[in-house]
Backbone as numpy.savetxt, mean C-alpha at the origin, in Angstrom:
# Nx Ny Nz CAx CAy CAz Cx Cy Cz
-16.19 -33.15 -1.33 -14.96 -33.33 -2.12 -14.12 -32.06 -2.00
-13.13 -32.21 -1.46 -12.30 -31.19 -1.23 -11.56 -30.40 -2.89
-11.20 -29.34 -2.99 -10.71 -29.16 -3.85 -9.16 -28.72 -3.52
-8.40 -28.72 -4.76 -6.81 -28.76 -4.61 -6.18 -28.27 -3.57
-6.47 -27.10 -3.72 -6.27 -25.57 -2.72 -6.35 -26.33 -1.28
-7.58 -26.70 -1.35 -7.82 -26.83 0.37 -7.16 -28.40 0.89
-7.09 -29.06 -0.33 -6.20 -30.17 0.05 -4.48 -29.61 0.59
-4.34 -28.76 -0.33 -2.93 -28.57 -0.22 -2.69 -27.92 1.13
-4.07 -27.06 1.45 -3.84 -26.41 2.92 -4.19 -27.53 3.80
-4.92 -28.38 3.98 -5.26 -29.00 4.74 -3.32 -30.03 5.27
-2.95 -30.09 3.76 -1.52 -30.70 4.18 -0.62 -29.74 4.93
-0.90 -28.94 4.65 -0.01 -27.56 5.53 0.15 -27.77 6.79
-1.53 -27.94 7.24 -1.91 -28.02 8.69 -1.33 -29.11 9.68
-1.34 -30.25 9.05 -1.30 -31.53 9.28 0.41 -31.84 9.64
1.20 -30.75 8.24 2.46 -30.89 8.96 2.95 -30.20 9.44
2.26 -28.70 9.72 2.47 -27.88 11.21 2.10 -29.15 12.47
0.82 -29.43 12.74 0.62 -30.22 13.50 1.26 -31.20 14.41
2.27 -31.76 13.10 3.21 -32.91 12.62 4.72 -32.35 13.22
4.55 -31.06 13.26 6.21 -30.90 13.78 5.91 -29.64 15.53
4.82 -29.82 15.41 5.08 -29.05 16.99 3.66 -29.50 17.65
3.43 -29.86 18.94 2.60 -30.49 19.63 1.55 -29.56 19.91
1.88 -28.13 19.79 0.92 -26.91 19.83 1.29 -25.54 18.76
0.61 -24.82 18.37 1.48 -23.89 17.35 0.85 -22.72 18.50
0.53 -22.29 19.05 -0.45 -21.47 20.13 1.32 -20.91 20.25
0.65 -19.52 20.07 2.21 -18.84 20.74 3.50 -19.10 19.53
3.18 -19.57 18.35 4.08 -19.66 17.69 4.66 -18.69 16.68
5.40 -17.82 16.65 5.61 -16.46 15.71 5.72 -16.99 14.62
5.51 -16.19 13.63 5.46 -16.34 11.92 7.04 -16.83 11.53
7.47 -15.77 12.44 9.84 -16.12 12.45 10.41 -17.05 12.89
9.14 -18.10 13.86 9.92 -19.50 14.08 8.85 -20.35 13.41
7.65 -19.74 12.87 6.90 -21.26 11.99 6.41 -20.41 10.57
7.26 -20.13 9.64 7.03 -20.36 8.58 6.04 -20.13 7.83
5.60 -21.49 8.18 4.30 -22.12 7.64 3.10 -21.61 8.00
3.05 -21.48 8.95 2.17 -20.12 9.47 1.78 -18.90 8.46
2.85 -18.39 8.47 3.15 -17.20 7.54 2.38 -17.43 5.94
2.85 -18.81 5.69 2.46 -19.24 4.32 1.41 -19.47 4.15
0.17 -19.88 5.22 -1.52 -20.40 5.15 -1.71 -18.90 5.50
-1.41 -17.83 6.24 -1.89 -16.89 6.77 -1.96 -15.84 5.23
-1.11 -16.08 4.16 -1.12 -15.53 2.54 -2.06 -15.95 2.07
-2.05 -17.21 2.19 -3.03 -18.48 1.53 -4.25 -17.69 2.09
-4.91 -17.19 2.70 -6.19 -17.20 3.51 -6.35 -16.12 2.86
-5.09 -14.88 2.14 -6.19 -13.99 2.01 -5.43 -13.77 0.03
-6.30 -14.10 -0.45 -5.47 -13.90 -1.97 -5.29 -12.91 -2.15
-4.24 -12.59 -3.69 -3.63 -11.57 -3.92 -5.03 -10.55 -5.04
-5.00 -9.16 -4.86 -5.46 -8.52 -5.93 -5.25 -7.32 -6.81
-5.49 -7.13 -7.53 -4.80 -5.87 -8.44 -4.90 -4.49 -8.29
-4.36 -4.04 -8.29 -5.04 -2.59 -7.61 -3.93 -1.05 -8.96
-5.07 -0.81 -9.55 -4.44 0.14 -10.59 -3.97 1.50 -10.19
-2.94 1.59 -10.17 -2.75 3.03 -9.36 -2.00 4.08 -10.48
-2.65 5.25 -10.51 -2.17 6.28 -11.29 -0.70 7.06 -10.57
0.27 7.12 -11.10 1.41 7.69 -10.62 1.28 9.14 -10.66
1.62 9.96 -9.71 1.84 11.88 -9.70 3.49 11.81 -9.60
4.01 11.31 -8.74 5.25 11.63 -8.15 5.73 10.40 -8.63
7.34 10.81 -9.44 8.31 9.36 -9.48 9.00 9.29 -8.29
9.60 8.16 -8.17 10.40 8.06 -7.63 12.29 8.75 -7.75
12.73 9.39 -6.43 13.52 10.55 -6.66 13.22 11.98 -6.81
11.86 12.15 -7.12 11.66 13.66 -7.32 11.68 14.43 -5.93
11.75 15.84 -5.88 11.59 16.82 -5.13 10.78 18.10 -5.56
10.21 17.88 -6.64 9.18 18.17 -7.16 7.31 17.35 -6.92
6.44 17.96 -5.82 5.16 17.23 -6.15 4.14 17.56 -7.10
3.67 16.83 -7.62 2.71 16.94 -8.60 1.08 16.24 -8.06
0.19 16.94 -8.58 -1.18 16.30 -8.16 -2.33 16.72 -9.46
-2.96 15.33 -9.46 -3.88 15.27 -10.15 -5.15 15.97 -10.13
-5.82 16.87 -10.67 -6.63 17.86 -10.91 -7.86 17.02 -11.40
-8.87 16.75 -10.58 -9.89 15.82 -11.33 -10.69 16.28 -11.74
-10.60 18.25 -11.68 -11.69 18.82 -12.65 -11.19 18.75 -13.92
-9.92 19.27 -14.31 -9.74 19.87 -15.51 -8.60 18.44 -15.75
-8.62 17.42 -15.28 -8.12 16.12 -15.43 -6.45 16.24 -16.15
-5.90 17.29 -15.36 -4.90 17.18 -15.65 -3.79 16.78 -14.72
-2.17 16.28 -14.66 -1.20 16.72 -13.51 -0.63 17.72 -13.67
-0.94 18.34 -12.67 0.16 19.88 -12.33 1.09 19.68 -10.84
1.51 20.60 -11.16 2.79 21.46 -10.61 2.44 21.67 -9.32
2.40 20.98 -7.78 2.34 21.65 -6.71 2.95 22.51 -5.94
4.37 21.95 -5.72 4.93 22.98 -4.89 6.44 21.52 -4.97
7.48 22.39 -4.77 8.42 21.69 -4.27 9.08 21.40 -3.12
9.83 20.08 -2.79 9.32 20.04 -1.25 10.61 21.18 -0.78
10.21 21.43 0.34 10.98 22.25 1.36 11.94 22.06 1.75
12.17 20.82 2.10 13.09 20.09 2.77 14.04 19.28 1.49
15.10 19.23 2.19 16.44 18.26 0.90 16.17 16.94 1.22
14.95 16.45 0.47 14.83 14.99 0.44 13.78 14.73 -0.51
13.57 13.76 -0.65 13.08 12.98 -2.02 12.28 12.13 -1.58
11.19 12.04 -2.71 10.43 10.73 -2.84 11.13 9.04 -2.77
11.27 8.34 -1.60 12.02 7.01 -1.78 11.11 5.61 -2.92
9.71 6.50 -3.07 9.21 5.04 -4.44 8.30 6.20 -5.10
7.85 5.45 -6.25 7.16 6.08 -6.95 5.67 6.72 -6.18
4.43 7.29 -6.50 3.70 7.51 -5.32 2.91 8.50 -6.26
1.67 8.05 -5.82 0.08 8.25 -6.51 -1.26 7.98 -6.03
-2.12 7.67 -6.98 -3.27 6.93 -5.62 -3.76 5.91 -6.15
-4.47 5.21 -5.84 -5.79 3.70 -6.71 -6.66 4.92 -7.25
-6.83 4.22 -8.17 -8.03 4.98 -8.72 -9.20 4.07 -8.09
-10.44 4.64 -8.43 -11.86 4.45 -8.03 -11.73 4.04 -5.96
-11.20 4.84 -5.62 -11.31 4.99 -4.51 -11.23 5.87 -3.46
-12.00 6.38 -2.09 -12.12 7.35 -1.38 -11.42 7.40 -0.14
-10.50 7.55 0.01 -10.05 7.99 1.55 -10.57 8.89 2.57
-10.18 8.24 3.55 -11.07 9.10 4.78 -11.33 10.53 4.31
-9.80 11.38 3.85 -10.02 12.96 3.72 -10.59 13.31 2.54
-11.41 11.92 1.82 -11.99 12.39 0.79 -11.33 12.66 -0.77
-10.13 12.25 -0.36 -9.34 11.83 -1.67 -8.80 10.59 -2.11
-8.48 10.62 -3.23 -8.55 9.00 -3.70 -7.43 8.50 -2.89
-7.42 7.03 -2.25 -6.44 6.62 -1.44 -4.74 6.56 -1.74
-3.92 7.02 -1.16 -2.50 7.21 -1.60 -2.13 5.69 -1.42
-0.95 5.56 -2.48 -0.28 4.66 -3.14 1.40 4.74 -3.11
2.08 3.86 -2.78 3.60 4.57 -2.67 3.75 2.66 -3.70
4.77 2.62 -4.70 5.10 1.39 -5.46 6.59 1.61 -5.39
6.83 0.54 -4.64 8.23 0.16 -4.88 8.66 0.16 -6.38
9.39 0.51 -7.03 10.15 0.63 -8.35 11.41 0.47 -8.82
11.85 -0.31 -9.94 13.61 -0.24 -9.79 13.91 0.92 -10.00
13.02 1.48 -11.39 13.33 2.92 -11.87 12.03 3.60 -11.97
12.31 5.08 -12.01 11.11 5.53 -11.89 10.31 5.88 -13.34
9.13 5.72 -12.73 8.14 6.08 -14.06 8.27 8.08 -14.31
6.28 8.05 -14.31 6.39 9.33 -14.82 5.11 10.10 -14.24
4.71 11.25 -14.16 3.28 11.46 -13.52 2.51 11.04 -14.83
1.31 10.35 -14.21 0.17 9.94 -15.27 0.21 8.69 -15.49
1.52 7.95 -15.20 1.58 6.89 -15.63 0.87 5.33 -14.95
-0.29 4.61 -15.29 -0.54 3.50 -15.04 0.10 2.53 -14.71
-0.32 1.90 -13.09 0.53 0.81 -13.23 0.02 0.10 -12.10
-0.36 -1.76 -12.68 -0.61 -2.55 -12.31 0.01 -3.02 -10.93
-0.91 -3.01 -9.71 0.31 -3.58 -8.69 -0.71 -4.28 -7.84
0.21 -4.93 -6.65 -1.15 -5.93 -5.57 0.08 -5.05 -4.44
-1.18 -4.94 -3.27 -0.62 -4.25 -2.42 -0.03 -5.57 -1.53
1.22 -5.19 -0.57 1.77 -5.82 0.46 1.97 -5.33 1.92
1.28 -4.22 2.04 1.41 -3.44 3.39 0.71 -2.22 3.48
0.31 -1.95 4.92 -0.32 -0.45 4.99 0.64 0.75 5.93
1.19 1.45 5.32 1.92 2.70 5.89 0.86 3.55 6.62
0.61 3.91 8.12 -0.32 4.79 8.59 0.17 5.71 9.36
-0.29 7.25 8.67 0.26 8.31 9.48 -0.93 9.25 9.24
-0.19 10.33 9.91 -1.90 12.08 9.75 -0.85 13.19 9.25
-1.53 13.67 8.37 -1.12 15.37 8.31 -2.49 16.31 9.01
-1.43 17.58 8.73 -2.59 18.25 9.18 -4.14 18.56 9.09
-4.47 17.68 8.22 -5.61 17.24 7.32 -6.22 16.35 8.81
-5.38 15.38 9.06 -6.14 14.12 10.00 -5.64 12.64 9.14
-6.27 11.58 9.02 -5.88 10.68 9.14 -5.10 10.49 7.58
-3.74 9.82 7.24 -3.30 10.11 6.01 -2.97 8.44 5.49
-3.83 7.69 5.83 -2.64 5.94 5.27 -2.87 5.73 4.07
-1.57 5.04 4.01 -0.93 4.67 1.96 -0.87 3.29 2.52
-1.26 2.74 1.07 -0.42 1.24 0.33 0.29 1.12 -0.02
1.23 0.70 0.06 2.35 -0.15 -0.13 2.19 -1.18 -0.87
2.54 -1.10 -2.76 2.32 -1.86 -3.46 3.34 -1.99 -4.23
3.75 -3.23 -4.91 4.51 -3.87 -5.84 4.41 -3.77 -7.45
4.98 -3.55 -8.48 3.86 -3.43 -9.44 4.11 -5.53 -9.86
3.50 -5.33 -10.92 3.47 -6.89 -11.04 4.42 -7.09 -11.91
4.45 -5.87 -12.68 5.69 -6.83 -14.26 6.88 -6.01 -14.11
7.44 -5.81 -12.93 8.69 -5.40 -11.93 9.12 -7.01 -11.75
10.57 -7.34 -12.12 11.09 -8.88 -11.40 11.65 -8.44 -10.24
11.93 -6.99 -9.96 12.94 -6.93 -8.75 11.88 -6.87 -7.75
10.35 -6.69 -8.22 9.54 -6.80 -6.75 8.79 -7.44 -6.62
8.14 -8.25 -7.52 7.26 -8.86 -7.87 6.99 -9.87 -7.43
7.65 -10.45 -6.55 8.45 -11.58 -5.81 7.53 -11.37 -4.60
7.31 -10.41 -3.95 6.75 -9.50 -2.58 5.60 -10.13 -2.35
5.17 -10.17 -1.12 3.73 -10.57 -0.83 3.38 -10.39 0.30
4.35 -9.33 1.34 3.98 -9.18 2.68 5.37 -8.38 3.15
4.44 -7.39 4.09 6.20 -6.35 4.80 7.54 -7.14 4.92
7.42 -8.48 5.44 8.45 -8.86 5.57 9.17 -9.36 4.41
8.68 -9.37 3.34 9.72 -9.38 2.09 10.25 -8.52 1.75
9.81 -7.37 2.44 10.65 -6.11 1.79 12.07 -5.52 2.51
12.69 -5.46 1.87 14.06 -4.76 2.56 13.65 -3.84 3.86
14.25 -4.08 5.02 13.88 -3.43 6.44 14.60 -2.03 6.13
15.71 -2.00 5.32 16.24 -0.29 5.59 15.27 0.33 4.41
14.66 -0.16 3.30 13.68 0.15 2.34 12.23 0.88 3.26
11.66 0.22 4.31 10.62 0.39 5.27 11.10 1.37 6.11
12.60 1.60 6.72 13.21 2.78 7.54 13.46 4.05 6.45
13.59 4.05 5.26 13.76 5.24 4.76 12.35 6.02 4.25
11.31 5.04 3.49 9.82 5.07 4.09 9.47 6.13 5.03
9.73 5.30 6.59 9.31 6.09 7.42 9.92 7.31 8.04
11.09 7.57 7.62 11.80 8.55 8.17 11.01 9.83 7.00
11.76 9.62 5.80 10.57 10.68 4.78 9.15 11.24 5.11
8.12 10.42 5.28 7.43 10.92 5.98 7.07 11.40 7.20
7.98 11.15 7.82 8.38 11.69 9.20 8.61 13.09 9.33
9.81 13.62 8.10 10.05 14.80 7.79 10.07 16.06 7.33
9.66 15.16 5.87 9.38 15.58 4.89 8.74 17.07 4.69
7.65 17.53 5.34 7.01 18.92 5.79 7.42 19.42 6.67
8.46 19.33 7.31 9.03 19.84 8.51 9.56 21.52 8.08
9.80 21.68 6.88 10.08 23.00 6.89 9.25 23.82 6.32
7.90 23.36 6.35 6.80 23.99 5.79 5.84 24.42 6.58
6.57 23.95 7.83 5.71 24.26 9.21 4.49 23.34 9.42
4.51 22.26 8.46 3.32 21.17 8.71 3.43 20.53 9.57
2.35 19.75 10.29 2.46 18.68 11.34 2.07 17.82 10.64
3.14 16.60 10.81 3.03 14.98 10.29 3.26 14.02 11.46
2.73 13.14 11.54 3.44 12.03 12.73 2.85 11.07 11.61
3.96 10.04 11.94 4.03 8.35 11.43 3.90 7.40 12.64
2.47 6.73 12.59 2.25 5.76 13.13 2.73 4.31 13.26
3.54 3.93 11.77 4.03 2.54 11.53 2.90 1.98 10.80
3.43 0.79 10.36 3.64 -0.18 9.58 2.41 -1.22 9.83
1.68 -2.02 8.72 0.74 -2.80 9.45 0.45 -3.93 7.76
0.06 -4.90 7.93 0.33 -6.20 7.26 -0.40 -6.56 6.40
-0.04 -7.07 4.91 -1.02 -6.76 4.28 -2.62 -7.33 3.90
-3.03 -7.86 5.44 -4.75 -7.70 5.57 -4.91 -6.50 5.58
-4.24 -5.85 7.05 -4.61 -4.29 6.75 -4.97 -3.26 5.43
-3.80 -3.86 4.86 -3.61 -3.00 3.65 -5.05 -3.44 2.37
-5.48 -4.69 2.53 -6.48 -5.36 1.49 -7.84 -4.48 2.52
-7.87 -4.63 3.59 -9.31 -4.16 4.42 -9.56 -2.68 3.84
-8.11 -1.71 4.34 -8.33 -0.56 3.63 -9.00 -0.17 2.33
-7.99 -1.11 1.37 -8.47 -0.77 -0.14 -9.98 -0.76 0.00
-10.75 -1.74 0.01 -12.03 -2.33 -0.23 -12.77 -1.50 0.63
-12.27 -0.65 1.94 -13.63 -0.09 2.71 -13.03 1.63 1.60
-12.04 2.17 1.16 -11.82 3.13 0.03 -12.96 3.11 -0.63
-12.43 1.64 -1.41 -13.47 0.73 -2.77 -15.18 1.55 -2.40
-15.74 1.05 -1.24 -17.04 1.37 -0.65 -17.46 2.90 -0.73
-16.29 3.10 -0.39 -16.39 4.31 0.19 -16.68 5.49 -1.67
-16.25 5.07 -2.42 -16.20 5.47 -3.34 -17.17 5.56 -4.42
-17.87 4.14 -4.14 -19.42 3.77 -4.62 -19.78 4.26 -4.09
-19.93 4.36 -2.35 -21.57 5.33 -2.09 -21.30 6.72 -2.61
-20.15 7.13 -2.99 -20.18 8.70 -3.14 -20.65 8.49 -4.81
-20.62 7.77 -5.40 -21.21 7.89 -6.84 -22.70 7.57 -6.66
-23.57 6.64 -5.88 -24.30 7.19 -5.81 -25.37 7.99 -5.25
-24.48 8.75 -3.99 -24.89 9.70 -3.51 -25.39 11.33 -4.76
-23.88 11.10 -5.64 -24.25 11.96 -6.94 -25.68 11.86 -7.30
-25.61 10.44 -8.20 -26.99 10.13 -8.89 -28.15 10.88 -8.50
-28.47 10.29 -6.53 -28.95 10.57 -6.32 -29.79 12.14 -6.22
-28.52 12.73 -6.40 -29.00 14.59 -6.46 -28.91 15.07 -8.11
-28.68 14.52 -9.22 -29.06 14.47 -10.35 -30.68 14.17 -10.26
């Protein structure tokens, strides 16, 4: 017995099927529908991300997880600004060993410290001089101007070009090396979270273990 969901996809299929004799070779920009089972396949999930940086600042701030405070890093170098708000998920590990970065589209900006509910829609991947550096690209949920989002291509294309130019630059007068790799879809962006997610449990109980 099939249930709703898969009835409703199964109708999906049937009238892809129904309007082209092969979908093989068919882009998401001429079938749609495609696009719409390819969402369908992977559901949406929540991802809590603590804010450091609003959106607009030229001031960075970073979270101190000894003395659990936000402070004062440094201001940027360069005459440009944060284009979204930008923080990390909590309970999660990035490659360099810090909790995974977070950039949230916003109408207005919040505040450092501030909580906020979002489902990611894309993975931004670049390196600093550190080595490998990729962010999420998330929506918050009780935003109407974004909330709407569910994949790169809902998002404004000059929104994604100012994105990448910022980080492109951004340390350029600090003598840092940055390169931006581009843009990638949000499986990418769900695979990331969850191998973070992993990555974050074994380090808790790697702790235990030396307690």
């Amino acid at each position: 017995m099939l249930s709703d969901s898969s009835k409703k996809i199964k109708k999906e299929v049937e009238a892809i099927n129904s309007d082209f004799k092969t979908i093989v070779g068919c882009g998401e920009s001429k079938c749609p529908k495609l696009k719409r089972l390819k969402l369908a396949s992977t559901p949406d999930i929540t991802l809590t991300v603590m804010i450091e940086i609003p959106k607009g600042s030229r001031n960075k701030y970073e979270y101190d997880k000894e003395r659990k405070i936000i402070k004062f890093d440094r201001m940027l170098f360069s005459a440009v600004h944060y284009p979204s708000d930008y923080g990390f998920i909590v309970d999660t590990l990035a490659e360099d060993g810090d909790p995974l970065d977070a950039l949230v589209l916003v109408w207005e900006p919040t505040f450092p410290g501030c909580m906020i509910e979002t489902k990611p829609v894309g993975l931004f991947k670049m390196y600093d001089e550190k080595g490998p550096d990729a962010k999420l690209l998330c929506v918050p949920i009780g935003d109407p101007h974004f909330n709407f989002i569910r994949d790169l291509s809902d998002v404004p294309p000059h929104l994604l070009k100012e994105i990448f130019h910022f980080f492109n630059i951004y340390k350029e007068l600090e003598s840092k090396k940055t390169g931006v790799e581009g843009w990638e879809d949000r499986e990418s962006a769900i695979k990331t979270y969850w191998e973070s997610h992993q990555r974050y449990l074994d380090a808790l109980k790697d702790k235990k273990k030396e307690k």
